[in-house]
N, C-alpha and C positions, 0 to 999 in steps of 0.2 A: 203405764207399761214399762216393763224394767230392761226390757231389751230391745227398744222404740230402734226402730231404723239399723240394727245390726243384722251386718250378711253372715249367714253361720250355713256352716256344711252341715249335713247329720249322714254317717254313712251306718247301710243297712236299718235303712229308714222306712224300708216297705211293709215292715212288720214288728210287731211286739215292741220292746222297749225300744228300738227307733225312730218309730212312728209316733208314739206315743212322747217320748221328747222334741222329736221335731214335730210336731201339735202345739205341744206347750211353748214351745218357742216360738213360734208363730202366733198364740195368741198374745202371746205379750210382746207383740211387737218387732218379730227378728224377721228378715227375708228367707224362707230357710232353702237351701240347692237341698233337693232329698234325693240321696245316693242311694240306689238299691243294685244286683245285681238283674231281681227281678224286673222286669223294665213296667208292667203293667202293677204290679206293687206299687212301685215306687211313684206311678201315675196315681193312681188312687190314693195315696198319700198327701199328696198334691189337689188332687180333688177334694177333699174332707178341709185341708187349710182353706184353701181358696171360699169351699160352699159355708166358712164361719167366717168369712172376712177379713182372713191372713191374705200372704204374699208367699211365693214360693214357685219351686221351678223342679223340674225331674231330670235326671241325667243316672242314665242308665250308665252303670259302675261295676264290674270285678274287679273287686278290691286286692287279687289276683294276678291283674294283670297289670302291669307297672304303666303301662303306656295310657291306661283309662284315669286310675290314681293322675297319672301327671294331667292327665286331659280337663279331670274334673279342677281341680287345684287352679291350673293354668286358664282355663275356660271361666270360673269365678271372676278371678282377678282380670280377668281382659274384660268381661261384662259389666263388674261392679267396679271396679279399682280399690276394691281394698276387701278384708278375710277377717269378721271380728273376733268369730267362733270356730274353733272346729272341734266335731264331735265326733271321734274315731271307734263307731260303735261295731261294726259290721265285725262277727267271728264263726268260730266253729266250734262244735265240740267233738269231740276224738277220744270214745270210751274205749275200757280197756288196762289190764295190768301189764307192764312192761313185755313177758312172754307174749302177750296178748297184740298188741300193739305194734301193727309193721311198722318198717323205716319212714314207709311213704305218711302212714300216717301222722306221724312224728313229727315230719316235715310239714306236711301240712296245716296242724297245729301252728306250728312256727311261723309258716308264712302268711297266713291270716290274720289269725289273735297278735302274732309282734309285727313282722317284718313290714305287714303292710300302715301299721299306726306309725310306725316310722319312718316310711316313706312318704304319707301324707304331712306328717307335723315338717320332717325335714323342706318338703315343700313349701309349707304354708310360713313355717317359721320367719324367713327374708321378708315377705311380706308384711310379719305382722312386727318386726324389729322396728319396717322404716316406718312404719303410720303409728309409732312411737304405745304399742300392746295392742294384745288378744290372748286371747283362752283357748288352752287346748286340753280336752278330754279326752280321758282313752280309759271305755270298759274295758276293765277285771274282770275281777268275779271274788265274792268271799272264799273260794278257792283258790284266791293269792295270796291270803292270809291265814288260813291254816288249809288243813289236806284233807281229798276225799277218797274214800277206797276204792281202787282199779280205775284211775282217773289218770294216769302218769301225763298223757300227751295236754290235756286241756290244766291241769295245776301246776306243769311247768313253764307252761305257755302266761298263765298269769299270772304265776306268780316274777317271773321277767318283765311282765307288762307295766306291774308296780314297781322294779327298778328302775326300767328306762321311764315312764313320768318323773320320779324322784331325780333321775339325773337329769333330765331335761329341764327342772324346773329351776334344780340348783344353778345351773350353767346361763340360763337368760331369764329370772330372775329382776336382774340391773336392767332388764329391756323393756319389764311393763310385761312382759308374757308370761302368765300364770300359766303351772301346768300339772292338773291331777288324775288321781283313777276314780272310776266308781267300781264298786264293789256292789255288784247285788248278788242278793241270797236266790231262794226258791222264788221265780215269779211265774205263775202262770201264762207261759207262752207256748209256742210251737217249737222254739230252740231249746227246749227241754227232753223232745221226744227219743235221740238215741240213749239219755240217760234211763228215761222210761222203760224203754224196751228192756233198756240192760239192768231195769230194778225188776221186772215182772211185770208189768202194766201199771193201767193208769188206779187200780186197785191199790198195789201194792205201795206205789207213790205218794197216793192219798193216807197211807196210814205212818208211812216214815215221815212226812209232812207231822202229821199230828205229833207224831212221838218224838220226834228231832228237833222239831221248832217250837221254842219257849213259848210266842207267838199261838202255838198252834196251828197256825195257816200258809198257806202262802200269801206273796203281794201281787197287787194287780202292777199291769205296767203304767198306769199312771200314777200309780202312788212312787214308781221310781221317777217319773217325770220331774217329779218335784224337786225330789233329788236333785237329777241335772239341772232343773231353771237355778237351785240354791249356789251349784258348783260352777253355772255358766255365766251369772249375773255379778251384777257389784255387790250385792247380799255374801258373797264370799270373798271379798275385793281384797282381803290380805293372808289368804288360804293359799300356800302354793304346794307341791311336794305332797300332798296327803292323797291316801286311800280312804274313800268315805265308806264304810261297810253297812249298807243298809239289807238287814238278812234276819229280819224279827229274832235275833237273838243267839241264833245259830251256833256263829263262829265262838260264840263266849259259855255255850253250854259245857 
């Protein structure tokens, strides 16, 4: 198990790619807290580890609201004494061309997809200086490395996402704290659906899938799982600073 006895957060764990990384981290071995806002998600998450003979725990989380952020962080570290992972998955997406696009929306972009992955690493950071490292991820999206049309809120938001890892990572580094993005492309989840709506359905989705991805398909979320066990394990033990883009091919077509 390559993450034998590691306590790791996974926020926005009740579904789709969070669940599906905090699964995989659990079976190879990590305690995982699974952060959702949804609290019965986030329980059933927790069920599905436990019924394969993982470890894990639920802690209902708006990643939102600054006082749950410090709760989950702070509540970790007083149960476990020590933070080996964290995995700052939980976002939004916020479709739309600039004219398109209120303030509020904008804003809320921001405070999701950045403000709140900074709030949690800020926390967890102390932590993981004194017990001499840890790992901190924080989903992107291949939308942080190039641009999608009438996306302005959700491609600014990541692509910020991917500077603050880069500058987090350069900065403690010297500490043992690796710190990167992941980048997925098209995966087949539920946080796809305002883009959905705003392509024509799931028709029309299906066919710019075909036609946009070298690939041809989309991924499942456990094929991104993988991904993260690569980015959260010692398997990537001298990787820090980097945006992994896993997007069958997308970004480079």
């Amino acid at each position: 198990m390559i993450l034998k006895d590691k306590i790791a957060i996974v926020t926005g764990a009740g579904s789709g790619i969070g669940r599906a990384g905090a699964l995989a981290m659990a079976r190879e071995g990590a305690h995982v807290i699974v952060a959702d806002r949804d609290g019965p998600a986030g329980e059933a998450t927790v069920a599905a580890i436990l019924a394969a003979g993982g470890r894990g725990e639920a802690v209902t989380t708006d990643v939102d609201v600054d006082a749950q952020v410090e709760a989950l962080v702070g509540g970790t570290l007083a149960r476990h004494g020590r933070l080996d992972i964290l995995h700052s998955h939980a976002g939004v997406q916020v479709g739309g061309p600039l004219t398109e696009v209120a303030p509020d929306g904008m804003d809320r972009s921001w405070r999701i997809n950045v403000r709140a992955s900074y709030l949690a690493a800020r926390l967890a950071m102390p932590a993981m200086m004194a017990q001499g490292g840890g790992v901190i991820l924080i989903t992107a999206s291949n939308s942080g490395v190039f641009y999608d049309r009438e996306m302005i809120a959700y491609t600014t938001s990541k692509h910020a996402v991917i500077a603050m890892a880069r500058q987090m990572a350069i900065d403690y580094a010297r500490h043992n704290v690796r710190v990167n993005a992941l980048c997925p492309g098209w995966v087949d989840t539920p946080f796809n659906e305002p883009f959905i709506t705003q392509m024509g359905g799931r028709h029309a989705i299906e066919a710019y899938v075909r036609e946009k991805i070298p690939m041809g398909r989309w991924a499942s979320a456990e094929e991104i799982a993988e991904a993260i066990l690569f980015l959260v394990s010692d398997r990537s033990s001298f990787m820090t600073g980097q945006a992994l883009v896993v997007d069958g091919g997308e970004s480079i077509a």
